[in-house]
Every structure is written in structure tokens, then in C-alpha cells.
C-alpha positions, -999 to +999 in steps of 0.1 A: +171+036-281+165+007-302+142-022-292+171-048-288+187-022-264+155-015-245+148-053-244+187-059-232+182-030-204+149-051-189+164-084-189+194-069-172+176-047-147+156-084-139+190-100-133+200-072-111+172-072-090+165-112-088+197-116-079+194-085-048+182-117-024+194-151-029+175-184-011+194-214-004+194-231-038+224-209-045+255-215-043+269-215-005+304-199+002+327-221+020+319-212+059+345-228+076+368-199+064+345-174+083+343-158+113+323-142+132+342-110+136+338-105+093+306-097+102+319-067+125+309-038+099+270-045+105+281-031+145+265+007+147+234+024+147+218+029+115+185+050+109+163+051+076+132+041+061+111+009+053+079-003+050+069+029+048+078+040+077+109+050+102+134+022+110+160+020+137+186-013+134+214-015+160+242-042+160+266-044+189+303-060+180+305-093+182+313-114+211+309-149+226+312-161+188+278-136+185+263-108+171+236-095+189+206-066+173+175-054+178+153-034+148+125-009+153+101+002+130+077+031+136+051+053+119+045+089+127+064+083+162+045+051+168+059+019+176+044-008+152+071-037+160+105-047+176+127-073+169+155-091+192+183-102+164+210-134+169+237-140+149+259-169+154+274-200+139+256-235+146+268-270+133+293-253+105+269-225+089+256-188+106+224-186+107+208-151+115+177-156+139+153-126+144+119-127+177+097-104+165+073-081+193+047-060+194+045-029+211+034-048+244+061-072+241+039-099+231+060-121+204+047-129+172+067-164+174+058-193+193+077-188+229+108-215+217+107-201+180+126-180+157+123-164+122+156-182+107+176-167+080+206-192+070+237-178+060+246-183+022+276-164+015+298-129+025+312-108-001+333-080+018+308-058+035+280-077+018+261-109+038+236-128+019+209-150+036+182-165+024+158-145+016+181-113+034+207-093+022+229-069+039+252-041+017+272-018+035+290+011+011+305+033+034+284+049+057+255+036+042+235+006+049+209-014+023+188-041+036+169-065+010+140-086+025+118-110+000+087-111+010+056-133+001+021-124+001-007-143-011+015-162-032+034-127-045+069-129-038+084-088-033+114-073-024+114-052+005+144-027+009+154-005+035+176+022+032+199+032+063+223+056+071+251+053+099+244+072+131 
């Protein structure tokens, strides 16, 4: 392999993965054209891995103009964390909104607060957020999380299969 090849194949595999997670500088899809029931493929129970540990995500159909989940994530059969997942459209946009708990139930938001993931654009079985994507190929489910920890921004991915 040459060295213009080799420096082609890193540029590319940067573009690939920057582009895995999208914030909300990019470019938003039109959302009045979407509904809530394109979001219906995310509705099963999916196992896997992340974080380096077990993961458990579980989406119910939508109703109510909502989607409702809840994610667990456990270590050597331990609960570490829970979360309580919303998905709904306020004020023309979705916006995914995730309550995060400890073992004992005791939240890691304030009591009237979310973690809030606005919607920037669906692409068939593919939802990006900002800062969260979902890709769904067949019975498999990818989830892509940026992180940022002092000051270093990651990419988190979990890897699910269908129930």
C-alpha cells in the first residue's frame, strides 16, 4: 500500500467515524414530515454490550404521539444504572429525553430535569440526535453516544441484538 493510499484510508476512516454522531450544527431534516410512528423499528428488546459491561434497552410502540424506554446496564449481574427514556415531539422537533437512576432509585438529575437529546434527522431505520445515534440493520441494533471527559470528546457504541 502506498503512502497516498494509507493517508486516503485515515482521512476516510476520520470521516466515517466523525460523522457516526452528529450535534446540532448539522443540518436538520425537515420534521414536519415526521411521525412518530417512523420511529416504530426502535420497539423490541435488544440485549448487548457497552461500557463494558451488559446492556438491556427496551422500546414499547409508540402511542399517545410517544415512545416510551427504559435501558439497563450491569456488570457481572450487578445493576450499575437505569434509565426511564421519552420520546416525543415538542414545539415542531422530537426531542429524545432520558432520567437516569441508580440502583436505589435515586436520580442522577435534578427531580424536574432531563438529559435532552434533540432530534436532527431520520434516515430509514437510522435516528440521529445530537450527540446520539440509533442504526438498526435487521435484527441488529448500534447505538452511538459522544461522550466528553475532561475536555476529551469519545464515542461510545453499543452493540445490541434483537430479543
Amino acid at each position: 500500500m502506498t503512502i497516498k493510499n494509507l493517508i486516503g484510508l485515515i482521512l476516510l476512516s476520520q470521516f466515517s467515524f466523525s460523522q457516526v454522531v452528529l450535534s446540532e450544527m448539522d443540518i436538520k431534516q425537515e420534521h414536519s414530515t415526521i411521525d412518530i410512528n417512523q420511529f416504530n423499528w426502535l420497539a423490541a428488546h435488544w440485549i448487548g454490550t457497552g461500557l463494558g459491561g451488559q446492556c438491556d434497552e427496551l422500546w414499547l410502540p409508540a402511542v399517545d404521539n410517544t415512545m416510551q424506554g427504559v435501558f439497563r446496564f450491569h456488570i457481572n449481574n450487578k445493576i450499575i444504572f437505569t434509565e426511564y427514556m421519552v420520546l416525543e415531539k415538542l414545539d415542531d422537533n422530537f426531542y429524545l429525553k432520558i432520567k437516569h437512576f441508580n440502583k436505589d432509585l435515586s436520580t442522577w438529575e435534578e427531580k424536574n430535569e432531563w438529559t435532552i437529546f434533540p432530534f436532527i434527522k431520520l434516515d430509514k431505520e437510522t435516528a440521529y440526535f445530537n450527540g446520539l445515534t440509533f442504526v438498526r440493520k435487521k435484527n441488529k441494533l448500534n447505538i452511538y453516544l459522544s461522550m466528553k471527559k475532561n475536555n476529551i470528546e469519545t464515542i461510545e457504541t453499543f452493540k445490541f441484538y434483537k430479543n
